[in-house]
N, CA, C and O atoms as a MOPAC input file, in Angstrom:
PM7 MOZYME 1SCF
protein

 N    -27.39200 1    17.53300 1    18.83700 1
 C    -26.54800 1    16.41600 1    18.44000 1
 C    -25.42300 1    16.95500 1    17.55000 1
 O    -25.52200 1    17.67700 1    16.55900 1
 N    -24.53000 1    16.53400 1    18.02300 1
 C    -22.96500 1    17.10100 1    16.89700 1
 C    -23.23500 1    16.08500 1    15.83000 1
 O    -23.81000 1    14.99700 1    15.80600 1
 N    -22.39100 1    17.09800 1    14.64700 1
 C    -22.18900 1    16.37200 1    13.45000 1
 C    -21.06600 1    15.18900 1    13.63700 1
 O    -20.35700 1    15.18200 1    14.64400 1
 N    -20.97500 1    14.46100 1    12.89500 1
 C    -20.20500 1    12.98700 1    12.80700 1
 C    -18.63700 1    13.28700 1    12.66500 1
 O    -17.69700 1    12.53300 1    12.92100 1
 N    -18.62400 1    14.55800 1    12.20100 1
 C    -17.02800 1    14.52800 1    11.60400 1
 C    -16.18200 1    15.25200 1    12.29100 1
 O    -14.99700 1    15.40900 1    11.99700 1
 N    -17.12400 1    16.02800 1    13.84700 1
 C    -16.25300 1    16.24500 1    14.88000 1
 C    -15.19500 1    15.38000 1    15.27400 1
 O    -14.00300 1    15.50800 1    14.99400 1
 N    -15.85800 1    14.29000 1    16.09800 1
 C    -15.10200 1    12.97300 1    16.07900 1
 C    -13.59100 1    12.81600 1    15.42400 1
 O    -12.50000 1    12.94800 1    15.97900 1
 N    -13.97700 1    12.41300 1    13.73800 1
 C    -12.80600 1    12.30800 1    12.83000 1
 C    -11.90000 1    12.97500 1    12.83500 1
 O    -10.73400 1    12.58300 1    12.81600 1
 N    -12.47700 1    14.69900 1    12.87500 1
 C    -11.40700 1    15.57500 1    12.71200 1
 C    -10.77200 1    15.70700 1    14.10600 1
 O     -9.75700 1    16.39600 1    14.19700 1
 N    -11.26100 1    15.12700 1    15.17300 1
 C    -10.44200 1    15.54000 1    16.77700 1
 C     -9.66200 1    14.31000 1    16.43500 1
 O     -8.60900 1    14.75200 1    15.97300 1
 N     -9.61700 1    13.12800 1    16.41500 1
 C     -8.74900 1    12.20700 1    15.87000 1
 C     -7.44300 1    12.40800 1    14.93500 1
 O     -6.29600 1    12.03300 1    15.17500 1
 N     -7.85000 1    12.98800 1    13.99100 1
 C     -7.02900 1    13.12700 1    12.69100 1
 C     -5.49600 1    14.61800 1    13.80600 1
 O     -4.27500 1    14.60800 1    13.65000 1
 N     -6.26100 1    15.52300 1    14.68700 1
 C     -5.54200 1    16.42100 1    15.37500 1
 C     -4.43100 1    15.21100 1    16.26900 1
 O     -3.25100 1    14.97900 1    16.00500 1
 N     -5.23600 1    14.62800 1    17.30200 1
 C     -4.61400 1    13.95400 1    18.35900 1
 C     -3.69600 1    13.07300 1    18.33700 1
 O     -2.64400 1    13.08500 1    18.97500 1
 N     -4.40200 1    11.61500 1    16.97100 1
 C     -3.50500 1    10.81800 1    16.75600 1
 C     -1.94200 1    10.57500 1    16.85100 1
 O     -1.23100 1     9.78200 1    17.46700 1
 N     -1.70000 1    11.74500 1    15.85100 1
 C     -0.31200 1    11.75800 1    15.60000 1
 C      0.60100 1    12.45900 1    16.85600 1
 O      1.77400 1    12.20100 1    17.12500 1
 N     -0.16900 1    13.28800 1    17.44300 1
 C      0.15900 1    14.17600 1    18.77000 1
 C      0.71000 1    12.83700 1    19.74900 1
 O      1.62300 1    12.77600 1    20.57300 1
 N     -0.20600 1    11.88500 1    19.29600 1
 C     -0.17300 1    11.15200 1    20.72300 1
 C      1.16500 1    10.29200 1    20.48600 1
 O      2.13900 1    10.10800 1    21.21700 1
 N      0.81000 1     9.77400 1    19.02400 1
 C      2.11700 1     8.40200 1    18.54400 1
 C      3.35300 1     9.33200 1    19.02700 1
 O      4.02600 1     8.80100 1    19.91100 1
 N      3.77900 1    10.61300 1    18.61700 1
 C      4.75900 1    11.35000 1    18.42000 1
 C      5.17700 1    11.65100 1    20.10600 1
 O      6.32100 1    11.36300 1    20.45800 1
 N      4.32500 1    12.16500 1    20.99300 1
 C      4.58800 1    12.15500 1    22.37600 1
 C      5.16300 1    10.45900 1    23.15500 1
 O      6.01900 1    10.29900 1    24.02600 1
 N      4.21300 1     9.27400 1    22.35300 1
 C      4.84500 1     8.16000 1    23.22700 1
 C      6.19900 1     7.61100 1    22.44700 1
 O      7.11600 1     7.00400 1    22.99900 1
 N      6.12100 1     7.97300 1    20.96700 1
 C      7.86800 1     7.75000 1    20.65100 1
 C      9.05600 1     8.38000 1    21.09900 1
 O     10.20300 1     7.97200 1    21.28100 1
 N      8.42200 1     9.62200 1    21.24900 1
 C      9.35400 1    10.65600 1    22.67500 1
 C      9.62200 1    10.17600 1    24.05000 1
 O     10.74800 1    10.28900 1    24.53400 1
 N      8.27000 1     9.44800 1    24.94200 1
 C      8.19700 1     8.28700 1    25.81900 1
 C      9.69000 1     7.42700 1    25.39800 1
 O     10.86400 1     7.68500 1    25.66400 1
 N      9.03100 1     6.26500 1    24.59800 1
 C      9.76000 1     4.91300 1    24.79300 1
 C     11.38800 1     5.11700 1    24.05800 1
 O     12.36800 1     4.53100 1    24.51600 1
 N     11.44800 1     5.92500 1    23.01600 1
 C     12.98200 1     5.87400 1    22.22400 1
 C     13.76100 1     7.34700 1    22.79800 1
 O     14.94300 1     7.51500 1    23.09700 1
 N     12.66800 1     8.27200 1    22.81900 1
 C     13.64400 1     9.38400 1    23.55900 1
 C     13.52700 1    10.55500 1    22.32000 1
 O     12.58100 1    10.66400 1    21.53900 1
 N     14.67600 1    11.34500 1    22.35900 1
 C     14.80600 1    12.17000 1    21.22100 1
 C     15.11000 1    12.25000 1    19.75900 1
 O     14.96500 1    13.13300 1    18.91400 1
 N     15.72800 1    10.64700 1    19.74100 1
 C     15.95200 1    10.45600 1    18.34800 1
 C     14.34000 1     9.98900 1    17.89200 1
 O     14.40200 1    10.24900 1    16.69000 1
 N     13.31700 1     9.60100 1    18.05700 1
 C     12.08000 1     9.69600 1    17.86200 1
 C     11.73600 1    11.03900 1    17.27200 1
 O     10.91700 1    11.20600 1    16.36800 1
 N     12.44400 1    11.98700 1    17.87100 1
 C     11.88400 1    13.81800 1    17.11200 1
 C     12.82400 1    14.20500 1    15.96600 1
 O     12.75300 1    15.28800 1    15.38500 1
 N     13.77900 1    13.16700 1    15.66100 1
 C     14.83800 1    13.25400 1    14.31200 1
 C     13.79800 1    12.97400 1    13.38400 1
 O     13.34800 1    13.78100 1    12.57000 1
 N     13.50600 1    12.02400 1    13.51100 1
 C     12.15200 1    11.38300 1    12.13200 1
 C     11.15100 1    11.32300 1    12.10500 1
 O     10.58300 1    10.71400 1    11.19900 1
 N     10.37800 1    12.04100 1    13.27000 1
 C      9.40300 1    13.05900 1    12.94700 1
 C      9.30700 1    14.25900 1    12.04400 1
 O      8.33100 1    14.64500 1    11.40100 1
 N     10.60800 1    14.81000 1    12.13000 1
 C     10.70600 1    16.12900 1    11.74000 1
 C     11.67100 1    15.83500 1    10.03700 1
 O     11.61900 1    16.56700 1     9.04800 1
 N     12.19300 1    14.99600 1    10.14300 1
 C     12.88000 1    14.63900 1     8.74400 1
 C     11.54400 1    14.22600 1     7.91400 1
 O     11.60600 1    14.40300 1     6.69700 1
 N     10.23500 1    13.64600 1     8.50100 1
 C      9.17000 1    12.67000 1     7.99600 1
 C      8.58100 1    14.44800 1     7.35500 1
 O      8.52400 1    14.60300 1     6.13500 1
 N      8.21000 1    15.58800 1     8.25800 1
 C      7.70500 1    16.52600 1     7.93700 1
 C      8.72700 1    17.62000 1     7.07500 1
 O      8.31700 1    18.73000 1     6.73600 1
 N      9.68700 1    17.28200 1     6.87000 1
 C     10.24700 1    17.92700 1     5.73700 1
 C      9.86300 1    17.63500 1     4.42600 1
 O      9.53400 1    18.32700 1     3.46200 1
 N     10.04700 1    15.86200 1     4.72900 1
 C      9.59400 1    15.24100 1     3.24100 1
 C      8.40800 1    15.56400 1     2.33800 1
 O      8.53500 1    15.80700 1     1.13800 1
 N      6.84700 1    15.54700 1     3.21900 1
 C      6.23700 1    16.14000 1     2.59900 1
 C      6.03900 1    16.99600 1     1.52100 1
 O      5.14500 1    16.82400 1     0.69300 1
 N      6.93200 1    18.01600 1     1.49800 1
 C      6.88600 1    18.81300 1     0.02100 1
 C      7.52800 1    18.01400 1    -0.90800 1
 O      6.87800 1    18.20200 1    -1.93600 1
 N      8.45300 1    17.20200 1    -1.16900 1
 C      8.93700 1    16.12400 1    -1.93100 1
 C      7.92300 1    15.38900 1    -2.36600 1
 O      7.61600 1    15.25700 1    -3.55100 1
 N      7.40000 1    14.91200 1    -1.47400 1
 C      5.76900 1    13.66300 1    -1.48500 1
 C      4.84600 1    14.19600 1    -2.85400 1
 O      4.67800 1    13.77700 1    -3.99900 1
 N      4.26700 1    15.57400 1    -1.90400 1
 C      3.65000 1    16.47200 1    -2.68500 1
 C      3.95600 1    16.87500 1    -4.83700 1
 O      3.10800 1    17.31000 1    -5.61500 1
 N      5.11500 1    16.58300 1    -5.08300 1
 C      5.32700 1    17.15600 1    -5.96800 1
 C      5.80100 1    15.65100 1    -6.55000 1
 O      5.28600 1    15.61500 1    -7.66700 1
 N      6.43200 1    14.56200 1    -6.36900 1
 C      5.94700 1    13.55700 1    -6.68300 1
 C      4.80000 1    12.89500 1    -7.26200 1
 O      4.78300 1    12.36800 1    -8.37400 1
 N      3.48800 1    12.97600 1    -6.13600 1
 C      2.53400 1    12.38200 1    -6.59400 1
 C      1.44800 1    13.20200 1    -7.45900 1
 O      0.41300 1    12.75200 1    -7.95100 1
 N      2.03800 1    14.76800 1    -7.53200 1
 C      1.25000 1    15.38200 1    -8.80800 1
 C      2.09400 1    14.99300 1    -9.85000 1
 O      1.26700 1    14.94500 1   -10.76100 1
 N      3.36000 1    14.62400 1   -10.45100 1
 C      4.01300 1    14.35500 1   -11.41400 1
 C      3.60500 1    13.36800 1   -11.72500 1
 O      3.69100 1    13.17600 1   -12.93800 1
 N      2.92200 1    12.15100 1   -10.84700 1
 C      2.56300 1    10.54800 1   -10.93700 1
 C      0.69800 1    11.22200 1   -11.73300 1
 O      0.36900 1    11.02300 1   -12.90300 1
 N     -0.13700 1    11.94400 1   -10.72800 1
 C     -1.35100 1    12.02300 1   -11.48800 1
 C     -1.02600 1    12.64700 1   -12.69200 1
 O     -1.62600 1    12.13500 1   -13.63700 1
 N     -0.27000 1    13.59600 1   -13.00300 1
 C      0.03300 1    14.19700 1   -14.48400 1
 C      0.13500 1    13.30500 1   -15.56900 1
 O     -0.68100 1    13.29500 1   -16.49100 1
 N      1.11500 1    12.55100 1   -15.49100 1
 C      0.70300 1    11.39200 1   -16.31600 1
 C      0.03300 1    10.49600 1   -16.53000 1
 O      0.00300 1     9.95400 1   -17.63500 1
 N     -0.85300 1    10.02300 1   -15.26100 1
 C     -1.98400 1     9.39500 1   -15.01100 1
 C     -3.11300 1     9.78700 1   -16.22500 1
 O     -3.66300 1     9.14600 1   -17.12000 1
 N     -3.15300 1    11.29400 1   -15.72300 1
 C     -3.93500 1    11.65600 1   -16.65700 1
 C     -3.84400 1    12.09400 1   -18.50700 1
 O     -4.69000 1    12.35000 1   -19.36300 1
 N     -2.12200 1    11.98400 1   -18.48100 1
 C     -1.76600 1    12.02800 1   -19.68000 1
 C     -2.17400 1    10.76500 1   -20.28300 1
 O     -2.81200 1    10.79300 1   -21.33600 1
 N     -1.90800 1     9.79500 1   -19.79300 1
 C     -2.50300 1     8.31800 1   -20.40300 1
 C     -3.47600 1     8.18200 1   -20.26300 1
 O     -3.84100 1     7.60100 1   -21.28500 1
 N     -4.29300 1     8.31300 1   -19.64600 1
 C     -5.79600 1     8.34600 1   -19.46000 1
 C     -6.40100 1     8.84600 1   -20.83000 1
 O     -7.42300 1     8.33100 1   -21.28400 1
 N     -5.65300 1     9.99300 1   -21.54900 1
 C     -5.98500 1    10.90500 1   -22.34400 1
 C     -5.89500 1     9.78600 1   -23.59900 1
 O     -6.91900 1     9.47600 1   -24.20900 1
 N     -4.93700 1     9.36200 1   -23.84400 1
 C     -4.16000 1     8.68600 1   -24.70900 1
 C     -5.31800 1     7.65900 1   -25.01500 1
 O     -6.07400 1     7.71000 1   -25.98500 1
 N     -5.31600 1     6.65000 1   -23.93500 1
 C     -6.32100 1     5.32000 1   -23.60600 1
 C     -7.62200 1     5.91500 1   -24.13100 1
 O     -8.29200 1     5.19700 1   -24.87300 1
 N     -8.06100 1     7.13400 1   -23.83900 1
 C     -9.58700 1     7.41900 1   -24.32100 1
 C     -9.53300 1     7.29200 1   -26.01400 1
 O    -10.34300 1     6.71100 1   -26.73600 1
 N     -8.48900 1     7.92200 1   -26.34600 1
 C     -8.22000 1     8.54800 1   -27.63100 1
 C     -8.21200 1     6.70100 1   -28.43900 1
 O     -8.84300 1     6.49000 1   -29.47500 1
 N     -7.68600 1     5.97400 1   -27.97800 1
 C     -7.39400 1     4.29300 1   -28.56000 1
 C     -8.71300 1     3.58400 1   -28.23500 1
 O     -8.92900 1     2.55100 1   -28.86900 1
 N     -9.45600 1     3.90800 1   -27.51000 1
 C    -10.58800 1     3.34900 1   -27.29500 1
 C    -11.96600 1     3.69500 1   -28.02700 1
 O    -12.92600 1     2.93100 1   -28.12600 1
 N    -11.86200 1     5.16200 1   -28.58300 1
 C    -12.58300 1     5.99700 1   -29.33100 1
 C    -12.48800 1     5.60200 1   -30.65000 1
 O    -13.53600 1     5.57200 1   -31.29700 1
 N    -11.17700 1     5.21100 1   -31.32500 1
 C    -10.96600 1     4.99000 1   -32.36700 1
 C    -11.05000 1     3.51600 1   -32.60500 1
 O    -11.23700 1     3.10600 1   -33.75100 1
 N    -10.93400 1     2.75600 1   -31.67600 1
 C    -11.37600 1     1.20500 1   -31.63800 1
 C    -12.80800 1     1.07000 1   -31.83500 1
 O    -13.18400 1     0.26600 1   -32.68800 1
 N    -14.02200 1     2.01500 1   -30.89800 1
 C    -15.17200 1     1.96500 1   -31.29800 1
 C    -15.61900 1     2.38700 1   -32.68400 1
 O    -16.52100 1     1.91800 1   -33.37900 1
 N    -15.02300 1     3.09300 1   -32.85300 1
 C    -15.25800 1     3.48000 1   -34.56500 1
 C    -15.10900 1     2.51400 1   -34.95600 1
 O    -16.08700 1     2.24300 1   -35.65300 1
 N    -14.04500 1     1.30800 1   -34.94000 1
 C    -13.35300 1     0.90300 1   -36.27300 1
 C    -14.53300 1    -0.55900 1   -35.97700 1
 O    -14.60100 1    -1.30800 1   -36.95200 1
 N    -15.21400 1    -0.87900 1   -35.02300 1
 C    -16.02000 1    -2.06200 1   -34.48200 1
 C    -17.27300 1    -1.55600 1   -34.83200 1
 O    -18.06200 1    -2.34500 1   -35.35400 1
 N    -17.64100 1    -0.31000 1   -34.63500 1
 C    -18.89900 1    -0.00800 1   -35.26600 1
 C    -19.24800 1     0.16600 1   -36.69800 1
 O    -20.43800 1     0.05400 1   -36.99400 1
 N    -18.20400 1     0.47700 1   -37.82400 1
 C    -17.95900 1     0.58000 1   -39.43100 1
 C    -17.75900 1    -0.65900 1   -39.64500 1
 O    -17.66700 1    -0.63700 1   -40.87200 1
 N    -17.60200 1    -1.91000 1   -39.30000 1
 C    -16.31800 1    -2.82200 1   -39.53000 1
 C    -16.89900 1    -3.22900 1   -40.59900 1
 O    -16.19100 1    -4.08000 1   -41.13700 1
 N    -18.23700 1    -2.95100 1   -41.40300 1
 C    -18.72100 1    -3.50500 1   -42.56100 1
 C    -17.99600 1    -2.51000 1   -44.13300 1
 O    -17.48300 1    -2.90700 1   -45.17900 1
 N    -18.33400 1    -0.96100 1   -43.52600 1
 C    -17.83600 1    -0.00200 1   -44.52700 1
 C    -16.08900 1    -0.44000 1   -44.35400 1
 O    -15.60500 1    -1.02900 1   -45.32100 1
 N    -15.44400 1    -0.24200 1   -43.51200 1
 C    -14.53200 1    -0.38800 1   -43.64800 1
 C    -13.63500 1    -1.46200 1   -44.12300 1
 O    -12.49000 1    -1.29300 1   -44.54300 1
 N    -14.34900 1    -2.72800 1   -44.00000 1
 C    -13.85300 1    -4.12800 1   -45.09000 1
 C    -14.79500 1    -4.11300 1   -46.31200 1
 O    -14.66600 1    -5.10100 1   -47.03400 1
 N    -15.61900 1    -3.30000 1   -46.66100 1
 C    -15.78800 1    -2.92200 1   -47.78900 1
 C    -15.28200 1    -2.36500 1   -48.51200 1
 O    -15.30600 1    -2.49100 1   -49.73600 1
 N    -14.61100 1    -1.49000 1   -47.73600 1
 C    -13.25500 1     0.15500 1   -48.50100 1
 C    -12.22500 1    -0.60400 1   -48.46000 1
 O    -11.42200 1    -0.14100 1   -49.26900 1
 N    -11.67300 1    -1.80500 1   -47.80700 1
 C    -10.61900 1    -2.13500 1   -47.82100 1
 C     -9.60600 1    -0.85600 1   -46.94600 1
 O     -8.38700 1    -0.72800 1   -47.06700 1
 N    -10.35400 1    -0.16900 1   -46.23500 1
 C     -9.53700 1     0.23500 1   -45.15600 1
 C     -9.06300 1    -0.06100 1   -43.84900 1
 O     -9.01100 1     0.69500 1   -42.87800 1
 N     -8.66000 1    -1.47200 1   -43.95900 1
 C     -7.78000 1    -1.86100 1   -43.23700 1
 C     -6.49800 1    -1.91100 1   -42.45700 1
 O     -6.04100 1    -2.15400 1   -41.34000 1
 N     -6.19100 1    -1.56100 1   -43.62300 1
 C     -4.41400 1    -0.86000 1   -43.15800 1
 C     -4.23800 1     0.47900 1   -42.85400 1
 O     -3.21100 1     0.88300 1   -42.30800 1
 N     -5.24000 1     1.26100 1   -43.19200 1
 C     -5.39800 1     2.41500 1   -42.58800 1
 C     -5.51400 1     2.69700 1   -41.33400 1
 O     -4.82100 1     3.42000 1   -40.61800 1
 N     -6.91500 1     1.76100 1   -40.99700 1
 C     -7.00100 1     1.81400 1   -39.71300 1
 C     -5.82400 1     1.17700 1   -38.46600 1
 O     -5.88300 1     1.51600 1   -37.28400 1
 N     -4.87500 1     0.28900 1   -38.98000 1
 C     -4.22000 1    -0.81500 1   -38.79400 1
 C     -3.21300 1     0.43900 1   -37.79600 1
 O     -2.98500 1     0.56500 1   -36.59300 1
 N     -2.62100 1     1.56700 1   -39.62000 1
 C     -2.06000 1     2.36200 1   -38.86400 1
 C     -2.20700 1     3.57500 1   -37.66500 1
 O     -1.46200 1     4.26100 1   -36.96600 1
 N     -3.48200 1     3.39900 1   -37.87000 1
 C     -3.59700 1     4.42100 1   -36.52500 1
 C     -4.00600 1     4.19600 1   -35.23800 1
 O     -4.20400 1     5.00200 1   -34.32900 1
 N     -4.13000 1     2.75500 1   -35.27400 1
 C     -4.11600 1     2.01200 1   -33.99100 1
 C     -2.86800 1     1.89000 1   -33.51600 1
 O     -2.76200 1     2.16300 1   -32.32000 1
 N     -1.46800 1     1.42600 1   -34.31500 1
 C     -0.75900 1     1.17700 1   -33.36800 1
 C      0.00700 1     2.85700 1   -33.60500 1
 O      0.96400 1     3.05300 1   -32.85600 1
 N     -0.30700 1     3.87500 1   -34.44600 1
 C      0.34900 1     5.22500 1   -34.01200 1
 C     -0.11600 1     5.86300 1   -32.50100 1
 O      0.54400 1     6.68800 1   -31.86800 1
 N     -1.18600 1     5.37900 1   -32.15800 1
 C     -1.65400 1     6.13900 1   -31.04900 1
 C     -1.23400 1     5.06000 1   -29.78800 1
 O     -0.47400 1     5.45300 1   -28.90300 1
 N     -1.71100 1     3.86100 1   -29.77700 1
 C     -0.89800 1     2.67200 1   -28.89300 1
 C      0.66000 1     2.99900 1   -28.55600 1
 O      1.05900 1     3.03600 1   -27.39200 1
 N      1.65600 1     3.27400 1   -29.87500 1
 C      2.76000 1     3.59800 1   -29.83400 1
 C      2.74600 1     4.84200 1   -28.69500 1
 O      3.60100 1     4.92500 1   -27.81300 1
 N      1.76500 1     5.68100 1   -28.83800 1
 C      2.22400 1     7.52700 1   -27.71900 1
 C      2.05800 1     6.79900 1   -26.03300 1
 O      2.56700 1     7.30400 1   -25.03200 1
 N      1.38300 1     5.76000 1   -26.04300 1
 C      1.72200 1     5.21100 1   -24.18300 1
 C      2.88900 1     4.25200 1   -24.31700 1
 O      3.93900 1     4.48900 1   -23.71800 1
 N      2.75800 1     3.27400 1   -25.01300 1
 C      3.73700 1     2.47800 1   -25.32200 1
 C      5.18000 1     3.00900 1   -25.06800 1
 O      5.88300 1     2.44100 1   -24.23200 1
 N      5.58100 1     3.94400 1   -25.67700 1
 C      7.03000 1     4.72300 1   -25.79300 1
 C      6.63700 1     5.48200 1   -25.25500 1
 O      6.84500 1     5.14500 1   -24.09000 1
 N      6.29100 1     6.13000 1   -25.25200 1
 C      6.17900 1     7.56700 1   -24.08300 1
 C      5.95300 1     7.44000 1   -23.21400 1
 O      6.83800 1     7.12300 1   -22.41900 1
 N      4.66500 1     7.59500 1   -22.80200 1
 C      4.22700 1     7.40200 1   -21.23800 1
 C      4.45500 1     6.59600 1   -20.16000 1
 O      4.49200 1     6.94900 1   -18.98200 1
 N      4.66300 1     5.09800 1   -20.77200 1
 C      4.52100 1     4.40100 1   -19.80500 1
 C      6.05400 1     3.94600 1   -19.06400 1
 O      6.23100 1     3.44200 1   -17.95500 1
 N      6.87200 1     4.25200 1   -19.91200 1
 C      8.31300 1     4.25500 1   -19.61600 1
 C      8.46200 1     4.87500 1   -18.07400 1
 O      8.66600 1     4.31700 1   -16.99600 1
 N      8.25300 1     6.39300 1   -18.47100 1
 C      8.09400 1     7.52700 1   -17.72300 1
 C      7.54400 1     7.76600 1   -16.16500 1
 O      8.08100 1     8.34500 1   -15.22000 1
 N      5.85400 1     6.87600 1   -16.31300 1
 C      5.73000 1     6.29700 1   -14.96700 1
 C      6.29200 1     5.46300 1   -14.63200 1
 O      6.69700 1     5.60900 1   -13.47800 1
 N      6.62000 1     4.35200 1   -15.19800 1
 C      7.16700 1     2.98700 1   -14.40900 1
 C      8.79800 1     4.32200 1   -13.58300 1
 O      9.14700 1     4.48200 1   -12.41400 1
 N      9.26400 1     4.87600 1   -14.72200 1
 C     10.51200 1     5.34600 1   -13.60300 1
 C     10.24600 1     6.11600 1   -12.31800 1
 O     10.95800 1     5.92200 1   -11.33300 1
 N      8.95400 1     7.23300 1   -12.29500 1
 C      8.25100 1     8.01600 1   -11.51100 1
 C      8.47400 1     7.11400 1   -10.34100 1
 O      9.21000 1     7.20000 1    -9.35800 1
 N      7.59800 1     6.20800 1   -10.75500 1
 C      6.44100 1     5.17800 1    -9.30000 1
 C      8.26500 1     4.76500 1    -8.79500 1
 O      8.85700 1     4.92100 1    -7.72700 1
 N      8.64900 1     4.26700 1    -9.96900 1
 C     10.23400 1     3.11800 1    -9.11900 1
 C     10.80900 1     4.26300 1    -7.89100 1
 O     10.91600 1     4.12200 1    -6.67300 1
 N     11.11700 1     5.44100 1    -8.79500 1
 C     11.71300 1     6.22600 1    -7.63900 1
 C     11.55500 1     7.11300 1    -6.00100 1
 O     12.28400 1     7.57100 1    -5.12200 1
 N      9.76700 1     6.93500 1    -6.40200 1
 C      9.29100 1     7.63400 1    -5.33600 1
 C      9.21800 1     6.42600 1    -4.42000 1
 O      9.38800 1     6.68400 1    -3.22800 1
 N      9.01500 1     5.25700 1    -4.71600 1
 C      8.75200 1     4.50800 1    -3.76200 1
 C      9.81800 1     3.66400 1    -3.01600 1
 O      9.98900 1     3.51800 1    -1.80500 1
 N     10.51900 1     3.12500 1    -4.12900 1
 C     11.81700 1     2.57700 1    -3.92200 1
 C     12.80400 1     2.96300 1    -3.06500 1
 O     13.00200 1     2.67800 1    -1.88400 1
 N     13.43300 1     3.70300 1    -3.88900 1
 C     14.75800 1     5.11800 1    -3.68900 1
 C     14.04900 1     5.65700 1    -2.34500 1
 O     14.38700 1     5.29800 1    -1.21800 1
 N     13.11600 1     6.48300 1    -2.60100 1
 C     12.85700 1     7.75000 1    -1.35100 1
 C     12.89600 1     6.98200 1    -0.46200 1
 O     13.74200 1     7.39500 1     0.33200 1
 N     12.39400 1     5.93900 1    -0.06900 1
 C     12.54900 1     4.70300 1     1.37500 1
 C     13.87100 1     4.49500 1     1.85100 1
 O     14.47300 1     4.84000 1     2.86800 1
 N     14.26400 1     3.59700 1     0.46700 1
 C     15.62400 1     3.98500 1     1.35300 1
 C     16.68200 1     4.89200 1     1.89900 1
 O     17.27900 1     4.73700 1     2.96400 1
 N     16.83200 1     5.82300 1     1.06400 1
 C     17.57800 1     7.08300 1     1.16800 1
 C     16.81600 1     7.85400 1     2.26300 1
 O     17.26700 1     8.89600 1     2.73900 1
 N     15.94300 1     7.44700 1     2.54800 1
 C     14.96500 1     8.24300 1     4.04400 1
 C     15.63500 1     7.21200 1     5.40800 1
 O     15.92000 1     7.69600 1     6.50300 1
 N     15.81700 1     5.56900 1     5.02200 1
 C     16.33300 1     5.38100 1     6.20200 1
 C     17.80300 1     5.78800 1     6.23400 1
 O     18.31600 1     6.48500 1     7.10900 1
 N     18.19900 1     5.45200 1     5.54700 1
 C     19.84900 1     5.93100 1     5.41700 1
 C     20.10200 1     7.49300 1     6.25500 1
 O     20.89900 1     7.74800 1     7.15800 1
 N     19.14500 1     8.34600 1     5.60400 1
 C     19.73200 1     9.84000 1     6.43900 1
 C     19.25500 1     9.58100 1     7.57900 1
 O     20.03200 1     9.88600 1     8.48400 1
 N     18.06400 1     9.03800 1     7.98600 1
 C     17.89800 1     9.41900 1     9.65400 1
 C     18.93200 1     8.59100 1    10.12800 1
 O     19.84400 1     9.36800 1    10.40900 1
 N     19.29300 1     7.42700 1    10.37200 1
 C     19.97300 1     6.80500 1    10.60500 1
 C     21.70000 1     7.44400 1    10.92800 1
 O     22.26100 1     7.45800 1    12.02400 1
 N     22.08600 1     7.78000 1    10.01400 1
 C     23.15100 1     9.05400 1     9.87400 1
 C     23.03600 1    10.24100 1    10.66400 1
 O     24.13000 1    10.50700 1    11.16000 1
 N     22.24600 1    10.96700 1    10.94300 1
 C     21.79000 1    12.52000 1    11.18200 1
 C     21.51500 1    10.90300 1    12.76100 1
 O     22.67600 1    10.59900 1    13.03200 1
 N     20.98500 1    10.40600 1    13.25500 1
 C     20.65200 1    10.08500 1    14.37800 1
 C     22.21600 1     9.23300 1    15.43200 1
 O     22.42300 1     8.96500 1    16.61500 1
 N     22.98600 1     9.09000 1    14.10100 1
 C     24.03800 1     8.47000 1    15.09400 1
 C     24.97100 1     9.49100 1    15.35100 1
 O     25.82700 1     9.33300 1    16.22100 1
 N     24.85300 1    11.10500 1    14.30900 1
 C     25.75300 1    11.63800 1    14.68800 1
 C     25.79000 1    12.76700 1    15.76000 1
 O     26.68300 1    13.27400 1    16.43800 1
 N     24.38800 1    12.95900 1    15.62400 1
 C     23.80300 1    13.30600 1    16.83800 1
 C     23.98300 1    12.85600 1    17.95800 1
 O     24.12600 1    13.63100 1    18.90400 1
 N     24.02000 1    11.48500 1    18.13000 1
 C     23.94800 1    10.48200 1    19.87500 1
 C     25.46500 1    10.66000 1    20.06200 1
 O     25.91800 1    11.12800 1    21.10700 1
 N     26.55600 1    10.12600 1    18.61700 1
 C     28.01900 1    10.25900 1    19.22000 1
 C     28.35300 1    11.99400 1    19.68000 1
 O     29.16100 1    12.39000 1    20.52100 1
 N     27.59600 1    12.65800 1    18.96700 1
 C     28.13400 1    14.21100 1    19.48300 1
 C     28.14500 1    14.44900 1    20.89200 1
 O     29.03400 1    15.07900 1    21.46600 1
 N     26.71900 1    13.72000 1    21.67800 1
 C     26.50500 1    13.87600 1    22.66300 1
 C     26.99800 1    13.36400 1    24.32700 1
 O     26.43300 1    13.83900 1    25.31200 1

């Protein structure tokens, strides 16, 4: 009996073989413009969405660090309104809140806007271009 993931992996080969042969079928050759513009992009993709987990995990870091110090301040909360360290703690809640707040989160929101946004369109725009100047050349 074969393993299960023969299957998947003959799929994962063919699929695209096949879409890419019948867009060659029904549209012709400008079908192999944005195939091949689609497989350039990739290294773009690639270095994108490690810049997106980088900070993922930079905030992640951050969030542990505000959550750590929140459990402290919920587990003392007797010593600490006893000490009247309140404002102490006050300040180092929002110093560390402040490092995603201003920093980080700015940073992704621009990441995510541009990879998803921008790269779409500026992806239809060139094939589109590169495909009409191609057909009038011809």
């Amino acid at each position: 009996m074969a393993p299960r993931w023969i299957f998947s992996s003959f799929c994962v080969v063919m699929e695209p073989l096949a879409a890419v042969c019948l867009l060659l079928y029904l549209i012709g050759w400008q079908a192999l413009m944005g195939v091949l513009f689609l497989i350039a992009l990739i290294p773009c993709v690639m270095k994108i969405s490690s810049a997106c987990s980088r900070l993922r995990n930079e905030t992640a870091k951050v969030a542990d660090q505000r959550m750590s110090l929140m459990n402290e301040l919920v587990t003392g909360i007797r010593a600490l309104k006893t000490h009247a360290w309140e404002e102490n703690y006050r300040d180092k809640v929002k110093k560390v809140r402040r490092q995603v707040e201003v920093k980080l989160i700015p940073i992704t929101v621009t990441i995510t806007n541009i990879s998803t946004k921008t790269t779409t369109i500026i992806i239809i725009i060139i094939i589109t271009i590169i495909t009409n100047i191609i057909q009038l050349g011809t």
